[in-house]
N, C-alpha and C positions, 0 to 999 in steps of 0.2 A: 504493500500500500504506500503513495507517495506520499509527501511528511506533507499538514497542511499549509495550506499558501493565504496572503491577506488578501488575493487578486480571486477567489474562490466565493470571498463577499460580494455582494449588491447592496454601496452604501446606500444608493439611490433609493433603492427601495424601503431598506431600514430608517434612513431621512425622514421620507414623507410619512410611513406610517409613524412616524416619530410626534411629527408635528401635525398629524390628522388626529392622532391620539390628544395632544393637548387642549385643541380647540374644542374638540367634542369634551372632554370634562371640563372644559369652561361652559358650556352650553349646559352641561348637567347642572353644577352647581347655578346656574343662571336660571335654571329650571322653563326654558326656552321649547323645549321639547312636550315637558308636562303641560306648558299652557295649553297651546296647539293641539295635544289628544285631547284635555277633558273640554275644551270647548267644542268642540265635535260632537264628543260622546252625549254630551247635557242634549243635545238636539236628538236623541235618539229614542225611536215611541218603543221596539219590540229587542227580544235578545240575537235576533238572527240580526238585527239592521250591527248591535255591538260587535257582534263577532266580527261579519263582511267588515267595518270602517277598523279592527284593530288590524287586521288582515294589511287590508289596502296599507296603514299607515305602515308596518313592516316593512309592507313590498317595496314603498315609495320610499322612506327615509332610509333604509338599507343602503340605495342609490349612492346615497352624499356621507353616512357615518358608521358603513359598514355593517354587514350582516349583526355582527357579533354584537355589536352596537347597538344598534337598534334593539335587538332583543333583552340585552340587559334593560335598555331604558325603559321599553314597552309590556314586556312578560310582566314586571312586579303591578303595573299599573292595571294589566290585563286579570292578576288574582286580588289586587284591590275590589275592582269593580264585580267581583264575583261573592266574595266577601261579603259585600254590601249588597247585592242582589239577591244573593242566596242561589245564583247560576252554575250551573257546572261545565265550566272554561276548559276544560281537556281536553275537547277537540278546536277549539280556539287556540288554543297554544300550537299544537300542532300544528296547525292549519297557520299558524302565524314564523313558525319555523322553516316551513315550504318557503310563503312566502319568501322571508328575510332571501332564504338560499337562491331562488329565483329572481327576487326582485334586484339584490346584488351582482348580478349575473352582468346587468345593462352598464355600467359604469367602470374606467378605470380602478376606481377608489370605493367601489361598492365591499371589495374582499381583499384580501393579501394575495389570494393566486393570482387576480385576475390584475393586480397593481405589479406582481412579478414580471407576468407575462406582459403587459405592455410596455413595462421597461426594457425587459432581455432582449424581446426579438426588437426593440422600438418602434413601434406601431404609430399611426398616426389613427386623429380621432373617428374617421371615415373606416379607416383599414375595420378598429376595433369593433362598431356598433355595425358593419352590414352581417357579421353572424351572427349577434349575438340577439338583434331586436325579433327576430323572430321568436326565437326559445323564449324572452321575456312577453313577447305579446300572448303567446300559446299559455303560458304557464299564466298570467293574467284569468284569463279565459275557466283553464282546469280549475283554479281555485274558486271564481264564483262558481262556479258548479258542483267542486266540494262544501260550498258553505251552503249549498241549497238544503243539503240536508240538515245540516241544524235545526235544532227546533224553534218556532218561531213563539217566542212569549211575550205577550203582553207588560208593558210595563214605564214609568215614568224615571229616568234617572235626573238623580240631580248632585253631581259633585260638586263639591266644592271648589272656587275659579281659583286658578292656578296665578300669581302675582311675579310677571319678571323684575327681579329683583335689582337690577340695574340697567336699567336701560341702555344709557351710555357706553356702556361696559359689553350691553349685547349687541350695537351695533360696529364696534370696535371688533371682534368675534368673527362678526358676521364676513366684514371685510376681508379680515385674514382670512377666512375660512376659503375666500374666491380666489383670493392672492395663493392658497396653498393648492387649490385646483388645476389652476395656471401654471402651476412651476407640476405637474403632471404633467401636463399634455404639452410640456416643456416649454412653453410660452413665455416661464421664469425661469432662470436659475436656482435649482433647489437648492443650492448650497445656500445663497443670497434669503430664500422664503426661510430656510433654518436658522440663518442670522434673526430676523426679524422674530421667526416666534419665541425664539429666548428672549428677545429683547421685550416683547409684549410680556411675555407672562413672567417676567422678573419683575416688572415695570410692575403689571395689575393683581396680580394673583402666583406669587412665586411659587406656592404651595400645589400647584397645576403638575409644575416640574415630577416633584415629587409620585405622581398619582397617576402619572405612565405605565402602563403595565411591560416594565421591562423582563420581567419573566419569558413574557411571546416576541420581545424583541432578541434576547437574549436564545431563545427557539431555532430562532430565523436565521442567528447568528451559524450554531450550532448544524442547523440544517445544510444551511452552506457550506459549510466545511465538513461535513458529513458527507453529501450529495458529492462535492468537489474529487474528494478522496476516491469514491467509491465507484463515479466514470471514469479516473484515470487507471482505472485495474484495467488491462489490456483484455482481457477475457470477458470480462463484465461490458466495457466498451462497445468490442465486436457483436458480443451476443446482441443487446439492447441495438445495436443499431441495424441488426439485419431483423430485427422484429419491428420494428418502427419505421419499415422502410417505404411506407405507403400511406395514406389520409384513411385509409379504411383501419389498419393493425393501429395505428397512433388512436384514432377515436373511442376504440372499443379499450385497449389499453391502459390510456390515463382515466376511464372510467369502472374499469376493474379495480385495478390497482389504487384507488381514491378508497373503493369501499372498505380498504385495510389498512393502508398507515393513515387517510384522509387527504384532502386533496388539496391540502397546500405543498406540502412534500413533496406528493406526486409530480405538482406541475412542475417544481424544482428540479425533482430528479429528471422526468421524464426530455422536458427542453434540452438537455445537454447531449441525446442524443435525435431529433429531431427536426426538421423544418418545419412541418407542419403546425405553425402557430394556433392558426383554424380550429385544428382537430385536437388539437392539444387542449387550447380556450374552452373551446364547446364539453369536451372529453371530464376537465375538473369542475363545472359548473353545474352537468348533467350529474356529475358522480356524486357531487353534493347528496343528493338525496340518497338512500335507499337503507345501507347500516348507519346508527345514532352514532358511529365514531367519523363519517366521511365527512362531516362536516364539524369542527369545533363548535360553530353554533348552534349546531344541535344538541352538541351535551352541554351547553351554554343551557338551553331554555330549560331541560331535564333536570340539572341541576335545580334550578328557581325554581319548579313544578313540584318537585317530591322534596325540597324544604319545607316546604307549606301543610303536603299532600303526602307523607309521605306510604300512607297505606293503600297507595294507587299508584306503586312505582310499576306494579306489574301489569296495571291494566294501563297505565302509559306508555310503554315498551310494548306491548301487544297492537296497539290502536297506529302509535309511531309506525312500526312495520308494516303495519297495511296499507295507512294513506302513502310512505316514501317508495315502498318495492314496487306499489302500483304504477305511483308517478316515474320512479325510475325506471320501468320495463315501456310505460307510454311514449315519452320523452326521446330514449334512448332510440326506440324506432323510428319516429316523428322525423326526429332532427337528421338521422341519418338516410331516411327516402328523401326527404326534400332538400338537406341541405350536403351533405358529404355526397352523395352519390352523385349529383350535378356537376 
């Protein structure tokens, strides 16, 4: 095995989810997110209208503060409102887990595979969104048709309004948050947007710093010099790159392989042997779904479910497997008649 190398890193990558990570916990403690759900929800007459809008809000905020994201902020809001209704949210949860996985599918900065892979291969914004809007608009579609079946209960909510706590402070946020977009789609220099978010959140809230989850940067780190090592074994190499050696073996591949280490790894490992960005893209996004480990955001939401819940871990793990092995057997064919096979 060759000794690892610093050239094995993608600071670019660990950068930005650096400074996506700070501004989203400014936004948390700004409680910017919580206004935005319960004023929605208050407008809400039955329990099926709650579910479909936690759903949607998933899918859609995923987009801009990542899968994982989103569901920390949203799941606990989601067993609030259950709480207080006396609803049984377990297949909302679920169903808001697809989401996240799908709705982050659409955006450079929706997931970490998908912030990889637009950096490795360097993708331009056009390249990224002609694969990927299909699989998001389809997966749109399958989930209101899973939320049809919820039951549809009568009933009046009324949360409590949610108060941003600094205004100022959350338009300050906000900016950064477009300025760290832009230095994505390379418009900025990320080096230059990582100067600035130190410089903001020393300036407004140093304690931001602090509250990065460098555990999953420190992952990434790890992963890379893991992955790095383990394509330069000559054997390993060869093998991997005469399996990979087609848009059909790469798609079904980085969607196998996702369902067992999960599919950020995947898409690490897999790119090193690779052209096929496409199929690579499409492959860890699809793979998202089907076992609760292919996704970190799915034992993200499990976790927060059977804290609360904890004597329905088994009927969460049962009901999880049905709605993902389904969606990932639909999906899995969908995308590959109409878009790999073309």
């Amino acid at each position: 095995m060759s000794k690892p190398r610093m050239d094995y890193i993608n600071f670019e990558v660990l950068v930005c989810l650096f400074n996506l990570m700070v501004v989203v916990k400014a936004f948390e403690e700004l409680c910017l997110l919580d206004k935005v759900a319960v004023s929605i929800l208050n407008r809400c007459t039955d329990s099926r209208k709650v579910s479909l809008l936690m759903v949607l809000l998933s899918f859609f905020s995923s987009m801009l503060i990542t899968n994982d994201v989103a569901l920390i902020t949203l799941v606990p809001l989601t067993l609030i409102i259950s709480r207080k209704s006396d609803m049984d949210m377990l297949v909302t949860i679920i169903l808001q887990t697809l989401a996240a996985n799908i709705g982050s599918s659409l955006t450079p900065i929706g997931n970490p595979q998908n912030l990889y892979i637009f950096s490795y291969y360097r993708l331009t914004a056009s390249h990224f969104l002609k694969p990927m809007i299909f699989f998001a608009v389809l997966g749109l579609v399958w989930l209101y048709l899973l939320n049809i079946r919820n039951p549809k209960i009568k009933y009046e909510m009324d949360l409590e309004n949610v108060d941003i706590k600094d205004t100022k402070k959350a338009v300050i946020w906000v900016v950064l948050f477009i300025i760290i977009v832009l230095s994505v789609f390379h418009v900025i220099e990320y080096e230059v947007v990582f100067i600035a978010t130190l410089i903001v959140a020393l300036t407004i809230n140093r304690k931001l710093i602090l509250k990065v989850d460098y555990l999953l940067l420190a992952t990434f780190i790890c992963f890379f010099i893991f992955i790095g090592n383990i394509s330069n074994i000559p054997t390993v190499a060869e093998f991997m790159k005469q399996n990979l050696n087609s848009p059909r073996n790469t798609y079904f591949s980085s969607i196998l392989l996702s369902q067992v280490i999960s599919n950020v790894p995947c898409a690490i490992f897999l790119s090193k042997f690779t052209f096929y960005w496409r199929e690579l893209l499409l492959g860890v996004n699809i793979g998202g779904m089907g076992t609760i480990i292919a996704s970190l955001a799915s034992v993200i939401s499990y976790k927060l479910f059977i804290k609360d819940n904890p004597e329905s871990s088994r009927k969460y793990i049962s009901l999880f497997a049905l709605y993902n092995v389904l969606s990932l057997g639909l999906f899995t064919f969908i995308n590959y008649v109409f878009i790999i096979k073309r």
